[in-house]
VOFI-650391 format. One record per residue (C-alpha): residue number from 1; x, y, z; residue in three letters. Coordinates in steps of 0.25 Angstrom, whole numbers, always signed. Each point is the difference from the previous one (the first is absolute). Last residue first. Layout:
// VOFI-650391
+-----+-------+-------+-------+------+
! pos !    xx !    yy !    zz ! code !
+-----+-------+-------+-------+------+
! NUM !     X !     Y !     Z !  Ala !
...
+-----+-------+-------+-------+------+
This chain:
// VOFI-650391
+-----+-------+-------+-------+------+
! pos !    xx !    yy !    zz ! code !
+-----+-------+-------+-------+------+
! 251 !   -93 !   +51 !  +425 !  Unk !
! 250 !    -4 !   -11 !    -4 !  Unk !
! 249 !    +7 !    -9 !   -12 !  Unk !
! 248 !    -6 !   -10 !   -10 !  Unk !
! 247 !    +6 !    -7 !    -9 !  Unk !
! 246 !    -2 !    -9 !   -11 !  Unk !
! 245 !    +8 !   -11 !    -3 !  Unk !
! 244 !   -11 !   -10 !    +4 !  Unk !
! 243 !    +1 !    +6 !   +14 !  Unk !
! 242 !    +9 !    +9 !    +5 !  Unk !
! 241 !    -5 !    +5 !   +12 !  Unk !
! 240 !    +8 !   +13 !    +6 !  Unk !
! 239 !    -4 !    +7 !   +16 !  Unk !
! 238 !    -6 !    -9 !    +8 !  Unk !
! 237 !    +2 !    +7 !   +14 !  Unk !
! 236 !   -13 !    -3 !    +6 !  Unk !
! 235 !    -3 !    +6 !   +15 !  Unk !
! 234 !    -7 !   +11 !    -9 !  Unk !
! 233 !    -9 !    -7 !    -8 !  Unk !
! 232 !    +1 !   -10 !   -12 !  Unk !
! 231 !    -5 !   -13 !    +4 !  Unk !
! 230 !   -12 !    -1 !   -12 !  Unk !
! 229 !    +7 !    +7 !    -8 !  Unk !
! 228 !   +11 !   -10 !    -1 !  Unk !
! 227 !   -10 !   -10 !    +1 !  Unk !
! 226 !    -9 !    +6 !   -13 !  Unk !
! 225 !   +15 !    +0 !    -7 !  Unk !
! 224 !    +1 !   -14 !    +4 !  Unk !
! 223 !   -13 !    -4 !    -5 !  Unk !
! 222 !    +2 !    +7 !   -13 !  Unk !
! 221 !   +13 !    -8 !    -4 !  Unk !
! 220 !    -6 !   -13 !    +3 !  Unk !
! 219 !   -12 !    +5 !   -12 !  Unk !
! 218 !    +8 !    +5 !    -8 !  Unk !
! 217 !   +10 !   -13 !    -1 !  Unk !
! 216 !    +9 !    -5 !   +12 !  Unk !
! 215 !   +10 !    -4 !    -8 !  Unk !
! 214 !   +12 !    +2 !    +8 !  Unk !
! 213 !    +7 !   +10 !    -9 !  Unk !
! 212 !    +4 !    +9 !    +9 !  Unk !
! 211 !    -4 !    +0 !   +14 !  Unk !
! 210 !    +6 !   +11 !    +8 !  Unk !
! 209 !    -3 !    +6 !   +14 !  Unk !
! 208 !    +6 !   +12 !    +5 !  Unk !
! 207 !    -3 !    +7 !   +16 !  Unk !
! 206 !    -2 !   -13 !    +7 !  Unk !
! 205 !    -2 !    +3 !   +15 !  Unk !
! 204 !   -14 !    -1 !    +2 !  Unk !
! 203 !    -2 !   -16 !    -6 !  Unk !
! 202 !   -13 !    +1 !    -6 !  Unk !
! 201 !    +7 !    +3 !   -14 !  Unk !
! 200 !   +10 !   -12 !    +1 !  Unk !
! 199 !   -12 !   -10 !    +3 !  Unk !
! 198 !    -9 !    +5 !   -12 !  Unk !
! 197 !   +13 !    -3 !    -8 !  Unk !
! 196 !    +1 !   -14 !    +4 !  Unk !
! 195 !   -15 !    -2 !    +0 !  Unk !
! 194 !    +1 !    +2 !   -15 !  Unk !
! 193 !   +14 !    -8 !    -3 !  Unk !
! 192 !    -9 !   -12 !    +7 !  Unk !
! 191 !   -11 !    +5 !    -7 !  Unk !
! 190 !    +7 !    +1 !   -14 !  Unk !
! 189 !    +6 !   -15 !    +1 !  Unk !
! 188 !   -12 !    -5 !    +3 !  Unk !
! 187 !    -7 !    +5 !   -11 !  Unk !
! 186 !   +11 !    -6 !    -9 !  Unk !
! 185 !    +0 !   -13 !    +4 !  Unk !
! 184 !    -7 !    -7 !   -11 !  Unk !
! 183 !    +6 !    +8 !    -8 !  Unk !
! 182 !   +14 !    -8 !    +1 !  Unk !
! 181 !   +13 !    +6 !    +2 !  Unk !
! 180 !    +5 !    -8 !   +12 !  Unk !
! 179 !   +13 !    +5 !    +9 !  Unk !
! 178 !    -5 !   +13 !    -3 !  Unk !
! 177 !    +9 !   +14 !    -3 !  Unk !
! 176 !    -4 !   +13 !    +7 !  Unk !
! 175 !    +2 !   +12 !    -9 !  Unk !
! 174 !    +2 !   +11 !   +11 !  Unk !
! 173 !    -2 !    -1 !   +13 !  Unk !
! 172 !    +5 !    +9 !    +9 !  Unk !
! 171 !    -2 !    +5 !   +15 !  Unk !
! 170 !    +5 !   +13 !    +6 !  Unk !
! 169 !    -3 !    +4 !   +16 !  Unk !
! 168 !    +5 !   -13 !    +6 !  Unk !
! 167 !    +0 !    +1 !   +14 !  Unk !
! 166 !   -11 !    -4 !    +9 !  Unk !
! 165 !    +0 !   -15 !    -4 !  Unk !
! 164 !   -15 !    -8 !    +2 !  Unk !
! 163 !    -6 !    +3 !   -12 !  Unk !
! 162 !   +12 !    -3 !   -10 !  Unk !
! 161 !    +1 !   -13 !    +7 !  Unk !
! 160 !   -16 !    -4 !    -2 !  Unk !
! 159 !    +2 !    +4 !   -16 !  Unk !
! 158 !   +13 !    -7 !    -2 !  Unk !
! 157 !    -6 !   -13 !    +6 !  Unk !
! 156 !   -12 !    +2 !    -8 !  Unk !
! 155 !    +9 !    +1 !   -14 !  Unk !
! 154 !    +3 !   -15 !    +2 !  Unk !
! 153 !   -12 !    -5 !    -8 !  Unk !
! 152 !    +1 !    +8 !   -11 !  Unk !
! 151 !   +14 !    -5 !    -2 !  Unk !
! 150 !   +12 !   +10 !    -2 !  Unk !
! 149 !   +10 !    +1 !   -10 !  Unk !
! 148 !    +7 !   +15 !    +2 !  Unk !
! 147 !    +1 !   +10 !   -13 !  Unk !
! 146 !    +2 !   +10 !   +11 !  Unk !
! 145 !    -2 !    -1 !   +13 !  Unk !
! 144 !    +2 !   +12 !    +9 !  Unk !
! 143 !    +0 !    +4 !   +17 !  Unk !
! 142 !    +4 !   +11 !    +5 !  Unk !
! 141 !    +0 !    +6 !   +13 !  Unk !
! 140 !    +7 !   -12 !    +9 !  Unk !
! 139 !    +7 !    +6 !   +15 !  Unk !
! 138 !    -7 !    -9 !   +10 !  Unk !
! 137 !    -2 !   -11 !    -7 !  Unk !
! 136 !    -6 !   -12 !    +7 !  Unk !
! 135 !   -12 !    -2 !    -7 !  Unk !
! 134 !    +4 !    +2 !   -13 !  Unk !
! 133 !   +12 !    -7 !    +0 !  Unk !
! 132 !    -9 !   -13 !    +4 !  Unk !
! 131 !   -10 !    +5 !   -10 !  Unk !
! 130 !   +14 !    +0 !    -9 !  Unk !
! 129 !    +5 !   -13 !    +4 !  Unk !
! 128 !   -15 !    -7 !    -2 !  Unk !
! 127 !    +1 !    +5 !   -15 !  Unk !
! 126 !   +12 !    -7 !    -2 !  Unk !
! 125 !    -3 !   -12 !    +5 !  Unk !
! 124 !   -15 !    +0 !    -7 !  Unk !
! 123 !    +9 !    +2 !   -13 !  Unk !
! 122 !    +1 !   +14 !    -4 !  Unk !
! 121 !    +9 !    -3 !   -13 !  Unk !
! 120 !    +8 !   +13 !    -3 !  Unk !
! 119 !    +0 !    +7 !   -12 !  Unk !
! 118 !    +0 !   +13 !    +9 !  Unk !
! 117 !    +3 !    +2 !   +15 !  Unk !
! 116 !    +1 !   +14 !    +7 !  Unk !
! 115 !    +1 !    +3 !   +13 !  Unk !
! 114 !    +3 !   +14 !    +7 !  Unk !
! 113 !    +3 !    +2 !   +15 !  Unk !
! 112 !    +7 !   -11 !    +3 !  Unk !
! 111 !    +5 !    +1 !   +15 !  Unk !
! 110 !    -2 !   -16 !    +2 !  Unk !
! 109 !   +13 !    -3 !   -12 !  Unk !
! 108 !    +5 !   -13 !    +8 !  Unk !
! 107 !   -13 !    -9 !    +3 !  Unk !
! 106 !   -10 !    +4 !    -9 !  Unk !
! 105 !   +11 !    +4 !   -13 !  Unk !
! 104 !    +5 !   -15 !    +3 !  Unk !
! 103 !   -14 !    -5 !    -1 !  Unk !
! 102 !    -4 !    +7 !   -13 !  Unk !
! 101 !   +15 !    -5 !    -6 !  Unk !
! 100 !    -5 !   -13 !    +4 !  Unk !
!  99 !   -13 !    -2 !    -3 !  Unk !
!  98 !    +4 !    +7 !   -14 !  Unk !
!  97 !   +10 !   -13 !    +1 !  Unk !
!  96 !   -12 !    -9 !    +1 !  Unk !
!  95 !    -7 !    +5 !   -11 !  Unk !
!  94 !   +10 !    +0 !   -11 !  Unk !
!  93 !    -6 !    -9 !    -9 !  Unk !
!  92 !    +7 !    +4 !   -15 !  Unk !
!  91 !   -10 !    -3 !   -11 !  Unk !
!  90 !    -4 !   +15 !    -2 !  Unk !
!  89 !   +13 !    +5 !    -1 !  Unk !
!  88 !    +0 !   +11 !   +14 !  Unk !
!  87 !    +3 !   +14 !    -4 !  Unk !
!  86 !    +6 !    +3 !   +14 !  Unk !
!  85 !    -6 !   +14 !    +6 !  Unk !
!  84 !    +3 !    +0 !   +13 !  Unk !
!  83 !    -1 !   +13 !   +10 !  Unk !
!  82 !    +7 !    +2 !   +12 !  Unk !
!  81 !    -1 !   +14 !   +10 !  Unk !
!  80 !    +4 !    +1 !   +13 !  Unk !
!  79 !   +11 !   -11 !    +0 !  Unk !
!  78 !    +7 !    -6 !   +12 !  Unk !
!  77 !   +15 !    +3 !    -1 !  Unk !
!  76 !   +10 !   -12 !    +2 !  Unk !
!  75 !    -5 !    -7 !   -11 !  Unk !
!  74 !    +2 !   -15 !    +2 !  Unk !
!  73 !   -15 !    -4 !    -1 !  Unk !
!  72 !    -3 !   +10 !   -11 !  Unk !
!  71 !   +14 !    -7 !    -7 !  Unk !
!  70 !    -8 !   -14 !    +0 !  Unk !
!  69 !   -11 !    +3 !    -6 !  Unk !
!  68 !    +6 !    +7 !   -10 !  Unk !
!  67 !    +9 !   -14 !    -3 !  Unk !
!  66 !   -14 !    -7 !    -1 !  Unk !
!  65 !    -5 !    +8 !    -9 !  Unk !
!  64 !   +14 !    +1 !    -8 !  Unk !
!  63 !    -2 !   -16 !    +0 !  Unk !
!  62 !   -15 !    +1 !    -5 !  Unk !
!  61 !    +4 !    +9 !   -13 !  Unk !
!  60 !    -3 !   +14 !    +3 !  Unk !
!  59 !    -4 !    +8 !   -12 !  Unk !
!  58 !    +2 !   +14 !    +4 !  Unk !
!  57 !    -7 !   +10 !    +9 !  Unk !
!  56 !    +6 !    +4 !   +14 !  Unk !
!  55 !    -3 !   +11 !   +10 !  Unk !
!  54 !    +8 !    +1 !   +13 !  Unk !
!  53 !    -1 !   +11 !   +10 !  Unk !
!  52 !    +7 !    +0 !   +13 !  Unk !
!  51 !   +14 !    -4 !    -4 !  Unk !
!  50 !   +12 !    +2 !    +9 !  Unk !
!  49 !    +9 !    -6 !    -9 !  Unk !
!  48 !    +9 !   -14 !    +2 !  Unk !
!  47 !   -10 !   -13 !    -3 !  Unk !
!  46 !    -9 !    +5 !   -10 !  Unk !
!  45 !   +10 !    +7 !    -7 !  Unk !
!  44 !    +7 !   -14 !    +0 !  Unk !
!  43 !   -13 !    -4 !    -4 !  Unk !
!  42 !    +0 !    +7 !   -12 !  Unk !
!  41 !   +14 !    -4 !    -5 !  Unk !
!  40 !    -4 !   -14 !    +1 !  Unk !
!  39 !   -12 !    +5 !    -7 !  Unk !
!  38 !   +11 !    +6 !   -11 !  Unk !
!  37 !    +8 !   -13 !    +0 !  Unk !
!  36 !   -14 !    -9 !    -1 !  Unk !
!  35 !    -4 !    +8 !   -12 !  Unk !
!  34 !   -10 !   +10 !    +1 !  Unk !
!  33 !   -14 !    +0 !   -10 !  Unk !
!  32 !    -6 !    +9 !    -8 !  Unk !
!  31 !   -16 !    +1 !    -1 !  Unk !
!  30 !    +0 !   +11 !    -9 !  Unk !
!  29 !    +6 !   +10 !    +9 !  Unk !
!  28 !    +9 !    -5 !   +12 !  Unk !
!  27 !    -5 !    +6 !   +13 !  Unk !
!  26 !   +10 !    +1 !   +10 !  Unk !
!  25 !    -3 !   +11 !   +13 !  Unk !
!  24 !   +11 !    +0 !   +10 !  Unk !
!  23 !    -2 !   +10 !   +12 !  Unk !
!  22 !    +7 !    +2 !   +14 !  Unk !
!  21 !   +17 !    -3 !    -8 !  Unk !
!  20 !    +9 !    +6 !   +12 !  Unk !
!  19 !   +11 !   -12 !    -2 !  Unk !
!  18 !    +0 !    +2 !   -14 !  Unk !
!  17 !   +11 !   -10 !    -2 !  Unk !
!  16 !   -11 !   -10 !    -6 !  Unk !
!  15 !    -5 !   +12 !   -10 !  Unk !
!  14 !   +13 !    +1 !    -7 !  Unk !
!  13 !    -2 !   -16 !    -3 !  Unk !
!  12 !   -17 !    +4 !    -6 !  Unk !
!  11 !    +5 !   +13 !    -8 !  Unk !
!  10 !    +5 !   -10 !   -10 !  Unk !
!   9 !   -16 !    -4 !    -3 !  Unk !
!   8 !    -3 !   +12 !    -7 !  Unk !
!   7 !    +9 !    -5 !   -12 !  Unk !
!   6 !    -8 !   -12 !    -2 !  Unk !
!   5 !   -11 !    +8 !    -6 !  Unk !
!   4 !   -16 !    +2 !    +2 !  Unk !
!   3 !    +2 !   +10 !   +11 !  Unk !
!   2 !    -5 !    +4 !   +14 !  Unk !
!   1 !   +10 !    -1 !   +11 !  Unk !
+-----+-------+-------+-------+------+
């Protein structure tokens, strides 16, 4: 469902007696938002089809957050793929329901095989979930953060979690938000995000690495493409970085 109009929304009811429904993908363009009858209708998907791959992007307010975190609780299928993308209002707090949501996914959706989070707040609860999710994972190949609001100083905790999982073969991060904006800590914004990257292309098993946008300048964007090269041998499967936009691909 991928559409600016009301109208596409009517397929949501037909779509609750789909009892053999695997893959629901909702993106409502220009920031559209659901009404509580049609996320009342989505979670009844949530609650009745087989689903296995789940990708939502629409303004959520703070009560449909909490009513999707509820329905990936009580799904009956354990999902393969989820990515959220909620065009969070900048004065809404809505970090501990993302501890939630990322809790529940933990405990009950354990065979993820692609996770994908954008506008989200990565609170140090949040971020300790996914190391935890990281570390545990046995299936995880994917992991993305897209417009995500990190601190500087909570970056480490990703970086020593993506170091020690032997799974994930694609990382993202693209356009990372901050919880403070000042120049002050600008420079340790772009180390933190710098060592990150470094730590992604000395992991073996990565084959695509992306970080768009994370304003690393020339300078960030030249060490990593030195480390790529640096680590590039026969034993290492790096195949696509995408850095600053630009890509470059080995054959």
């Amino acid at each position: 469902v991928c559409s600016p109009s009301r109208s596409a929304f009517q397929v949501f009811p037909s779509c609750t007696r789909q009892h053999d429904l695997r893959i629901l993908d909702v993106c409502l363009l220009f920031s559209g938002a659901l009404s509580m009858a049609e996320m009342k209708d989505l979670t009844s998907i949530l609650n009745n089809a087989p689903l296995t791959e789940l990708s939502l992007a629409f303004h959520f307010t703070i009560t449909q957050l909490q009513m999707l975190q509820t329905a990936l609780t009580e799904m009956r299928s354990s999902l393969h793929q989820f990515h959220l993308n909620p065009y969070l209002s900048s004065h809404q707090d809505t970090t501990s329901v993302f501890v939630d949501i990322v809790s529940t996914l933990t405990v009950h959706h354990k065979q993820l095989v692609s996770l994908q989070l954008g506008d989200i707040p990565m609170s140090g609860d949040v971020l300790t979930l996914i190391a935890t999710l990281l570390r545990e994972t046995r299936h995880l190949q994917h992991l993305g953060f897209h417009y995500a609001m990190f601190h500087s100083s909570t970056l480490p905790m990703l970086c020593t979690a993506l170091a020690e999982n032997s799974t994930v073969t694609s990382f993202e991060m693209y356009n990372p938000k901050w919880s403070t904006s000042t120049d002050d800590n600008r420079s340790e914004r772009r180390s933190a995000l710098l060592e990150l990257g470094k730590t992604a292309i000395h992991q073996m098993r990565i084959t695509r690495l992306v970080m768009g946008r994370c304003d690393l300048q020339q300078d960030g964007v030249m060490e990593l493409m030195k480390t790529v090269a640096s680590t590039k041998t026969s034993l290492n499967p790096l195949k696509q970085v995408d850095i600053q936009q630009n890509t470059l691909t080995e054959e």
